[in-house]
C-alpha positions as CSV (number, residue, x, y, z in Angstrom):
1,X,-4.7,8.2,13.0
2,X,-3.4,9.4,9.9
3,X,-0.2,10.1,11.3
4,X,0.2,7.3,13.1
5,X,-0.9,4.7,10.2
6,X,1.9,7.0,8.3
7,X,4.5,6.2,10.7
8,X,4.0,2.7,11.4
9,X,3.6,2.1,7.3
10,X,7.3,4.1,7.2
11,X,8.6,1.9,9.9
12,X,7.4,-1.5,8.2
13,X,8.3,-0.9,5.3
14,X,12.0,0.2,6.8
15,X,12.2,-3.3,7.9
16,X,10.8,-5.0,5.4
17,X,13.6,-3.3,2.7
18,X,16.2,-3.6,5.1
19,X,16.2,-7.2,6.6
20,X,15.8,-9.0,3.0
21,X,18.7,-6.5,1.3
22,X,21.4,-7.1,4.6
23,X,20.3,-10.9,4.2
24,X,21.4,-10.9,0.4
25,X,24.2,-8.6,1.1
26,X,25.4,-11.2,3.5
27,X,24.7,-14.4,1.3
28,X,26.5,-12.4,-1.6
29,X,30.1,-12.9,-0.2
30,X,30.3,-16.5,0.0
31,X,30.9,-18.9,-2.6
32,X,27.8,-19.6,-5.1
33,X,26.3,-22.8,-5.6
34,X,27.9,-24.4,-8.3
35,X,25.3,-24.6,-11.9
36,X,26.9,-27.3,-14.4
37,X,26.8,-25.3,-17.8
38,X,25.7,-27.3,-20.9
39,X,28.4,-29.0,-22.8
40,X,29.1,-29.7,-26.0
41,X,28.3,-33.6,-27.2
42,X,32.1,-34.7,-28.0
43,X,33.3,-38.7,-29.3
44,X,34.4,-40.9,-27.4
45,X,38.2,-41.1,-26.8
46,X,39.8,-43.6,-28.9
47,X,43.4,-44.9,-30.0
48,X,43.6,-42.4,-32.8
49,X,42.5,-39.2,-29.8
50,X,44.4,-39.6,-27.2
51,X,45.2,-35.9,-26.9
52,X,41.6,-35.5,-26.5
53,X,41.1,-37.9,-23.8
54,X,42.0,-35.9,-20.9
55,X,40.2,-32.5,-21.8
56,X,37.0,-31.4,-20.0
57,X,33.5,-30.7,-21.8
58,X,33.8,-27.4,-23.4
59,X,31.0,-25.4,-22.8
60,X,28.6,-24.1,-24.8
61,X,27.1,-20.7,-24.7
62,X,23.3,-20.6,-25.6
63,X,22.2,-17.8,-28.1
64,X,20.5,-14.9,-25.7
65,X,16.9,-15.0,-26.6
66,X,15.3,-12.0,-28.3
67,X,12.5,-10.0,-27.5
68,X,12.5,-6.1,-25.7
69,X,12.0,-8.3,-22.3
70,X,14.3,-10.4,-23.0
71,X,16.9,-7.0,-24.0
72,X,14.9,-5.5,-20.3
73,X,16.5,-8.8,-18.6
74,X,20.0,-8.2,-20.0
75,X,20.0,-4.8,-19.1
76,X,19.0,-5.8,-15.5
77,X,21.7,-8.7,-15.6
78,X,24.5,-6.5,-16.9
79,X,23.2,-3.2,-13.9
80,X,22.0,-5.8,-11.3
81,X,24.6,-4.7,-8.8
82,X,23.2,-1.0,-9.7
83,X,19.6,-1.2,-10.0
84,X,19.1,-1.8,-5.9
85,X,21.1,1.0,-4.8
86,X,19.5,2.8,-7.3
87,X,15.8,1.8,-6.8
88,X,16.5,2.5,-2.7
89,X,18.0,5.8,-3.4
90,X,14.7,6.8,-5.6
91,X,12.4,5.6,-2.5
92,X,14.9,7.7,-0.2
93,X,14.5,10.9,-2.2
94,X,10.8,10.9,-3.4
95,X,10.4,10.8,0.9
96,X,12.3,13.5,1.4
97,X,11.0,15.6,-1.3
98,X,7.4,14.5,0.0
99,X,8.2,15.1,3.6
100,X,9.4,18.8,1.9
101,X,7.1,19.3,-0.7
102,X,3.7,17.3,0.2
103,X,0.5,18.4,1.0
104,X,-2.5,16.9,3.3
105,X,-5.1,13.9,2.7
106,X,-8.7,15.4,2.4
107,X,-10.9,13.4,5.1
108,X,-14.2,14.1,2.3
109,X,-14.2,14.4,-0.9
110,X,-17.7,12.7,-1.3
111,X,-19.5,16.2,-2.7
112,X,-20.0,16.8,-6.2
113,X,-19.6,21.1,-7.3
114,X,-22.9,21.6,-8.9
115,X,-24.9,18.4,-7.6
116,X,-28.4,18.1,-6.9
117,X,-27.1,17.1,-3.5
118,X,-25.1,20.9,-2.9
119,X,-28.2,22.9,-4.0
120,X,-30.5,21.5,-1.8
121,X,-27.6,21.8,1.1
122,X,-27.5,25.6,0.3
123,X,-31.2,25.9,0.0
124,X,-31.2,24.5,3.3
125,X,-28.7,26.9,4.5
126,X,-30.1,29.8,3.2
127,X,-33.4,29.0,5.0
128,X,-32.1,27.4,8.5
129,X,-28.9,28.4,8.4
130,X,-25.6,26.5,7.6
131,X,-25.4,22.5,8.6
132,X,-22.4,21.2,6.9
133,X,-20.2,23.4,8.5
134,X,-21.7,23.8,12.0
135,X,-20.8,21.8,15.0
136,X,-23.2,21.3,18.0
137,X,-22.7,20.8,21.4
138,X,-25.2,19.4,24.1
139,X,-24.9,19.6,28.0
140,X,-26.8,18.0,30.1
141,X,-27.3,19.5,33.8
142,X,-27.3,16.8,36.5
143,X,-29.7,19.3,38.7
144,X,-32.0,19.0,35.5
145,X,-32.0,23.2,35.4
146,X,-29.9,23.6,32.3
147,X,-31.6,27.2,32.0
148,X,-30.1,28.5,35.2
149,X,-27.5,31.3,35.1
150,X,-25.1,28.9,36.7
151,X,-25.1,26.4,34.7
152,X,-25.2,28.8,31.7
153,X,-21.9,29.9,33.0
154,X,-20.8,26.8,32.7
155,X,-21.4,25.9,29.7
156,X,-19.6,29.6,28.4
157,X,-16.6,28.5,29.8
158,X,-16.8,25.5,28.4
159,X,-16.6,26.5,25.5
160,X,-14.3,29.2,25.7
161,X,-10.9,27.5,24.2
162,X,-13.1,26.8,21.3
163,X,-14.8,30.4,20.8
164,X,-10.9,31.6,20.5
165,X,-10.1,28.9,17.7
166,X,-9.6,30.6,13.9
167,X,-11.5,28.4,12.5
168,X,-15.1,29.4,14.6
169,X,-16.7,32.2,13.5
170,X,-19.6,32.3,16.3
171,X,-21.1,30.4,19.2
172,X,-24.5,30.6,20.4
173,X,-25.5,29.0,23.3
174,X,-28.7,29.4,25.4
175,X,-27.7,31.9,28.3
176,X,-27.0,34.1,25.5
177,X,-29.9,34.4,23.1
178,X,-32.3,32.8,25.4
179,X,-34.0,30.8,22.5
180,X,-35.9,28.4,23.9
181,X,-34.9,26.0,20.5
182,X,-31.8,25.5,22.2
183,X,-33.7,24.4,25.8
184,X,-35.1,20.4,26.2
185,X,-38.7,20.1,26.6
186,X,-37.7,19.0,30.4
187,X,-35.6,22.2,30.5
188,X,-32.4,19.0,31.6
189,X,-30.4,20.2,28.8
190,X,-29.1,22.7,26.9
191,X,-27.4,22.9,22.8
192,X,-24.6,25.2,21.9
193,X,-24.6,26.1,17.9
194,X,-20.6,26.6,16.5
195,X,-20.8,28.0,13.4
196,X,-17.3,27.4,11.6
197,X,-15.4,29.8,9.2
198,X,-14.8,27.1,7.2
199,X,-16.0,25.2,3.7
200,X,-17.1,21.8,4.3
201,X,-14.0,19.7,3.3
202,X,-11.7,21.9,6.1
203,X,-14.7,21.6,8.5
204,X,-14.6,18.0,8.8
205,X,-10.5,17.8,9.3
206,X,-11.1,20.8,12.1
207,X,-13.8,18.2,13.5
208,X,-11.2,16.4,16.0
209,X,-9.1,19.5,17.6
210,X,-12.1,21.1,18.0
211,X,-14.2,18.3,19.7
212,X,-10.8,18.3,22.0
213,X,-10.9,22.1,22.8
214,X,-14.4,21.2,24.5
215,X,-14.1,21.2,28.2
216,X,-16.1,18.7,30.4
217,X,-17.2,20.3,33.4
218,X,-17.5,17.5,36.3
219,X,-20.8,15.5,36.5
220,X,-21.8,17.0,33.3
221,X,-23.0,14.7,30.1
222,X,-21.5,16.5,27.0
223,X,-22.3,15.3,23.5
224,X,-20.4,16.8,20.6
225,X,-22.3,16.5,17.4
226,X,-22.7,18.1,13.9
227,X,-21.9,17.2,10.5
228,X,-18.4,17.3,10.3
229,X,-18.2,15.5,13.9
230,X,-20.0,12.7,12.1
231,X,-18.3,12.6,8.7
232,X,-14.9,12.6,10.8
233,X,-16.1,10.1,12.8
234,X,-17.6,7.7,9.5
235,X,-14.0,8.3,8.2
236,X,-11.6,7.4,11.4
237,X,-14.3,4.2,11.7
238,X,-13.6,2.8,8.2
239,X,-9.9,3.4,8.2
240,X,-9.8,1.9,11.4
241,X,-11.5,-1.6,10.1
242,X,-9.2,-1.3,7.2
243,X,-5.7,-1.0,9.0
244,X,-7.2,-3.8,11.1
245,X,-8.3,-5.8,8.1
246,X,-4.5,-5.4,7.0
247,X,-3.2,-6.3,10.1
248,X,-5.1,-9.3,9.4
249,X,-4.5,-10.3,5.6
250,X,-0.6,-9.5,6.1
251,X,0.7,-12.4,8.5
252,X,-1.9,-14.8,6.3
253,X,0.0,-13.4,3.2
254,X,3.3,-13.8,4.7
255,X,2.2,-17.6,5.9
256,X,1.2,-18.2,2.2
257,X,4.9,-16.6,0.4
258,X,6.3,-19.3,2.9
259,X,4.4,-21.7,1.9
260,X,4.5,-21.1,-1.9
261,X,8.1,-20.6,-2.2
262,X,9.2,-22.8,0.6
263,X,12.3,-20.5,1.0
264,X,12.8,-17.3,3.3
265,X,14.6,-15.8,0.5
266,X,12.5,-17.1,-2.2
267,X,9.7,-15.0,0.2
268,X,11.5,-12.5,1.5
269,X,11.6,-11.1,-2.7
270,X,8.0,-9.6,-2.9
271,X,8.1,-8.1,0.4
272,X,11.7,-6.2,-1.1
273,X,9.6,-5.3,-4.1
274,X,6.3,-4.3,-2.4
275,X,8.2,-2.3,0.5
276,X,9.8,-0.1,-2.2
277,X,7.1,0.1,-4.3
278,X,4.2,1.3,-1.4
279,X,7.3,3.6,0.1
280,X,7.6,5.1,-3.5
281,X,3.6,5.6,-4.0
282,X,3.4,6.9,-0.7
283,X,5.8,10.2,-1.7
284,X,4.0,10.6,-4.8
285,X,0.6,10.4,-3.1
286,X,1.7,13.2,-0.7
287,X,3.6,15.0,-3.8
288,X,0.2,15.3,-5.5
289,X,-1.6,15.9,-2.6
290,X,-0.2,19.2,-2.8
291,X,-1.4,20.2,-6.2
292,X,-4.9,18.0,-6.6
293,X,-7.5,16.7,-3.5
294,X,-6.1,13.4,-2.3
295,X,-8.3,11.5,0.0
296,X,-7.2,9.4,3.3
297,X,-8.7,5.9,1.9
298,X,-6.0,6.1,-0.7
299,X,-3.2,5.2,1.5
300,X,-5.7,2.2,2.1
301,X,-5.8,1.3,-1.6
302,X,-2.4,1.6,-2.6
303,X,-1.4,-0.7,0.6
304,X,-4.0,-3.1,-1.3
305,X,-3.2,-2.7,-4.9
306,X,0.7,-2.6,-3.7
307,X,0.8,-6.1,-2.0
308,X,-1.5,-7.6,-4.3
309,X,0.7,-7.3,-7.7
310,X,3.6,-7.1,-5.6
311,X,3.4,-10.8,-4.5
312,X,1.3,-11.9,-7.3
313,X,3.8,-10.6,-9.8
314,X,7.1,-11.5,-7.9
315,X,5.5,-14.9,-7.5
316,X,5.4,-15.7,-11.3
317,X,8.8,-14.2,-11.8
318,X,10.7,-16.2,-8.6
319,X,9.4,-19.5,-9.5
320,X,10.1,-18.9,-13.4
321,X,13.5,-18.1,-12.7
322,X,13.9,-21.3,-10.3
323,X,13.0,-23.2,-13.0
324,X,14.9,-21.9,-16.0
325,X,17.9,-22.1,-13.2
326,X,17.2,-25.9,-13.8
327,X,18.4,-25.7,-17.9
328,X,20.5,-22.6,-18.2
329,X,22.8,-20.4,-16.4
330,X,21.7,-17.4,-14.2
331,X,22.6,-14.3,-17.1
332,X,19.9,-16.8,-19.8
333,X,18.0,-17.6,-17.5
334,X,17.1,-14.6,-16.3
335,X,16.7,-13.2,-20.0
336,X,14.2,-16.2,-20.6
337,X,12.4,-15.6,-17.8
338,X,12.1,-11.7,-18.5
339,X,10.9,-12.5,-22.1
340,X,8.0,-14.8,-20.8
341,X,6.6,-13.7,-17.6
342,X,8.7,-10.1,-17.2
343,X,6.4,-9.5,-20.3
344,X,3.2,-10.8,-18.8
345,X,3.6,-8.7,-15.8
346,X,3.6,-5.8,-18.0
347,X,0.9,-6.5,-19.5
348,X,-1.2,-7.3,-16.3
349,X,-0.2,-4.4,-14.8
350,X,-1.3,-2.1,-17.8
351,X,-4.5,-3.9,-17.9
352,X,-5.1,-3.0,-13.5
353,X,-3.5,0.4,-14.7
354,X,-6.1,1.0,-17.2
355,X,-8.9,-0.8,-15.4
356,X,-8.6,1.9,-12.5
357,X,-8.0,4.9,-14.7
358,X,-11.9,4.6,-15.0
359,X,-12.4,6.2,-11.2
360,X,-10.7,9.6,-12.5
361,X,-13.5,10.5,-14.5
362,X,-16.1,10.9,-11.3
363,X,-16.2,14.1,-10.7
364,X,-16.5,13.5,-6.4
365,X,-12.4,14.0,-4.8
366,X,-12.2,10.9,-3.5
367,X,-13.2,8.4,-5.9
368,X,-10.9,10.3,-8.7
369,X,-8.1,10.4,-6.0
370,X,-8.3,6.6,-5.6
371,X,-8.0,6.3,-9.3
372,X,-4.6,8.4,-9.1
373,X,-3.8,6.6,-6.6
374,X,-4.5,2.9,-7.6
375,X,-1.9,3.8,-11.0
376,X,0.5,5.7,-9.4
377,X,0.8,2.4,-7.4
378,X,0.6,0.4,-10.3
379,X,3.4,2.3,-12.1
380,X,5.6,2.0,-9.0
381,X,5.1,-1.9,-8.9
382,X,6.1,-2.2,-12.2
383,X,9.1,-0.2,-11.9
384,X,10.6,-1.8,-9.2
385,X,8.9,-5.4,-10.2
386,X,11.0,-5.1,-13.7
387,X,14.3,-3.7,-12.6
388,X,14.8,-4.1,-8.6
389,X,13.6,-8.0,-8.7
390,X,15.1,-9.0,-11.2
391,X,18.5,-7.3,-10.5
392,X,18.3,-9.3,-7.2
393,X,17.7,-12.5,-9.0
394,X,21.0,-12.3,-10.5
395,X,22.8,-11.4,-8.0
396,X,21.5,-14.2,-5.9
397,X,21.3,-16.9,-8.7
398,X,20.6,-20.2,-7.1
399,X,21.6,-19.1,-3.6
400,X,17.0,-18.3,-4.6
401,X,16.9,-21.6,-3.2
402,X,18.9,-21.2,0.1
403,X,17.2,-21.1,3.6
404,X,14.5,-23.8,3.0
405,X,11.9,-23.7,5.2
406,X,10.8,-27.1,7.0
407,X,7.8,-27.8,5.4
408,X,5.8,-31.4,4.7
409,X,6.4,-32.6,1.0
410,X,2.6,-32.5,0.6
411,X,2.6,-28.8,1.8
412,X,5.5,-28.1,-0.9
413,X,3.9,-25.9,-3.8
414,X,7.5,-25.7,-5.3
415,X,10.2,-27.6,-5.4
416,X,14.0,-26.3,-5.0
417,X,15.7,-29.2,-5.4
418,X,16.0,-29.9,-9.1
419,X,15.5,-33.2,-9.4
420,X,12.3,-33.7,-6.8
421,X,11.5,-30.8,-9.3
422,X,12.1,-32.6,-12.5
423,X,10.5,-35.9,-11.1
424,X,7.1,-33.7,-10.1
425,X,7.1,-32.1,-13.6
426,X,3.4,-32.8,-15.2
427,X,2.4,-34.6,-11.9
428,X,0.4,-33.6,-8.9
429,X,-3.1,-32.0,-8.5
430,X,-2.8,-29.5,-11.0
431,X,-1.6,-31.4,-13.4
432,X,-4.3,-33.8,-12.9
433,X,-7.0,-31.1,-13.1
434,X,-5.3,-29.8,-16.2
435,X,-5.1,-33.4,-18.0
436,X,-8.6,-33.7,-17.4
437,X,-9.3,-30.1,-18.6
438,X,-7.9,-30.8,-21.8
């Protein structure tokens, strides 16, 4: 499942990078939408300036606003035909070096060294034997004589691919000891005990190949159980209702950027910026799976985290830039918008950063792993959010605005024409709430 969910996340996210950079490549090479500059209040011609008469508006450059945003915003202006090739070549590399260089996702992770919990498990070991690491196996005969030599002989070579595995140390099945603790009262069925040469964590990710190895003879009921069987089982069950959960929340998500924006390249921005940023957090997930135990819900979490402050930040920068695109020219506009919301996202993002850094101090794996994980993906967002985005913004300019989508005014949440935009300013249902607010 793992591998799967790893492949299909790969593939997505292929698409969703690709599609919205070759449609802005595209749109890049025709002619841009023409932005009237601000010009300078002149007199009007009279008899004694008739030279003056028949010369256009100079324009006037506004002062560049101040601020380290604001100085983040130029720098993205002045590199925004860099920054993308840049940002795509850091996802390409940190996957390669990860495909290289990363290690495995822990399927548990849940047991504390030291715990209450552990000593009675190896009290309970040293008295009955080992349970965390065994796996058991029970056969049912359909002649209801699971004690005869036949179907003992059945059951051994059953089990036979699995007795030859590395990872089990012993079985012990009925025809061989002839306990009668692994016999049914009504002598129907039969348990085989596989005892494997492994710590509980490995146990649990052998649980699947080794449920596989177990052969099942013809007309025979065969239950594989244990432990790790079941923790393996908890953990394919949960990531299974969370890929479907995403599967889910994604089209409603994509439904909403077209809604909000009312533009497929107005909403084709935070899917650029979340695609890089999960791609990115997904290397260095793997990358530190190789040096620290990384569980398999943290894929889950970043996917979350990722599209959450991926939209929710690329919102507030899109439609701030739209409507500083209103007053000023793309280069101060961008700069403005950098210096107001580029520093809020920032700020938020610290904030989530910080907020999750409390998981890392639980001592179980995979609670501290999800901390990692939740501001590893924090930090990617961010990256990408303040210097991918923004570069794009520039290089698009008001071409933001192009490829409306054929909504219902009433559905609008944004206008991209600037005078509908201009007219609805301090009108509408939010305005109305915050009038009566205040």
């Amino acid at each position: 499942m793992t591998g799967v969910r790893r492949a299909a996340s790969i593939l997505g996210v292929i698409a969703a990078i690709g599609v919205p950079l070759a449609l802005l490549w595209s749109m890049r090479r025709g002619p841009a939408d023409p932005v009237d500059p601000p010009t300078s209040s002149a007199p009007e011609p009279g008899p004694a300036m008739p030279a003056m008469a028949n010369r256009p508006p100079v324009p006037v450059r506004e002062p560049h606003p101040t601020g380290v945003f604001a100085a983040v915003g130029r720098f993205d202006y002045r590199y925004r035909r860099w920054l993308p090739a840049i940002g795509l070549a850091v996802v390409i590399g940190l996957n390669v070096w990860a495909s290289a260089a990363g290690g495995e996702l822990i399927q548990g992770g849940w047991v504390i060294n030291g715990s209450q919990e552990q000593m009675a498990e190896e009290r309970l070991a040293d008295r009955f034997g080992e349970q965390a690491t065994t796996m058991l196996v029970v056969y049912r005969d359909p002649d209801g004589d699971a004690a005869s030599p036949e179907f003992g002989e059945t059951v051994r070579e059953s089990l036979r691919a699995v007795a030859d595995d590395p990872a089990v140390g012993e079985v012990v099945t009925y025809a061989d000891t002839g306990a009668e603790d692994l016999l049914s009262r009504d002598g129907s069925a039969t348990l085989a005990v596989i005892t494997l040469d492994r710590e509980e964590e490995a146990a649990v990710e052998d649980a699947q190949r080794l449920d596989e190895l177990v052969e099942r003879p013809a007309r025979v009921e065969v239950w594989v159980t244990g432990i790790p069987q079941v923790w393996h089982e908890f953990n394919q069950k949960i990531e299974q209702d969370l890929f479907t959960a995403e599967m889910i929340s994604l089209p409603i998500a994509l439904l909403i950027l077209l809604v909000v924006f009312g533009t497929l390249v107005g909403a084709a921005l935070p899917l650029v910026v979340a695609g890089m940023a999960l791609t990115s957090a997904f290397a260095a997930i793997s990358l530190l799976a190789g040096v620290t135990e990384m569980s398999i819900f943290v894929t889950n979490i970043a996917t979350m985290i990722g599209l959450a402050l991926a939209i929710d930040y690329a919102l507030f920068m899109v439609s701030r830039f739209r409507e500083e695109l209103r007053h000023h020219d793309v280069e101060i506009a961008l700069e403005r918008m950098m210096g107001s919301v580029g520093k809020a996202v920032f700020v938020s993002g610290v904030a989530v950063a910080i907020g999750l850094s409390s998981l890392t101090v639980f001592e179980a794996d995979a609670l501290r792993s999800m901390g990692i994980g939740g501001i590893v993906t924090v930090v990617s967002t961010l990256v990408f959010g303040l210097t991918v985005l923004p570069a794009a913004l520039a290089m698009l300019g008001p071409r933001v605005n192009r490829l409306r989508v054929p909504l219902p005014n009433s559905l609008r949440l944004i206008e991209d024409d600037p005078a509908a935009a201009e007219r609805r300013q301090g009108r509408g249902f939010w305005a109305w709430i915050a009038a009566r607010v205040m």
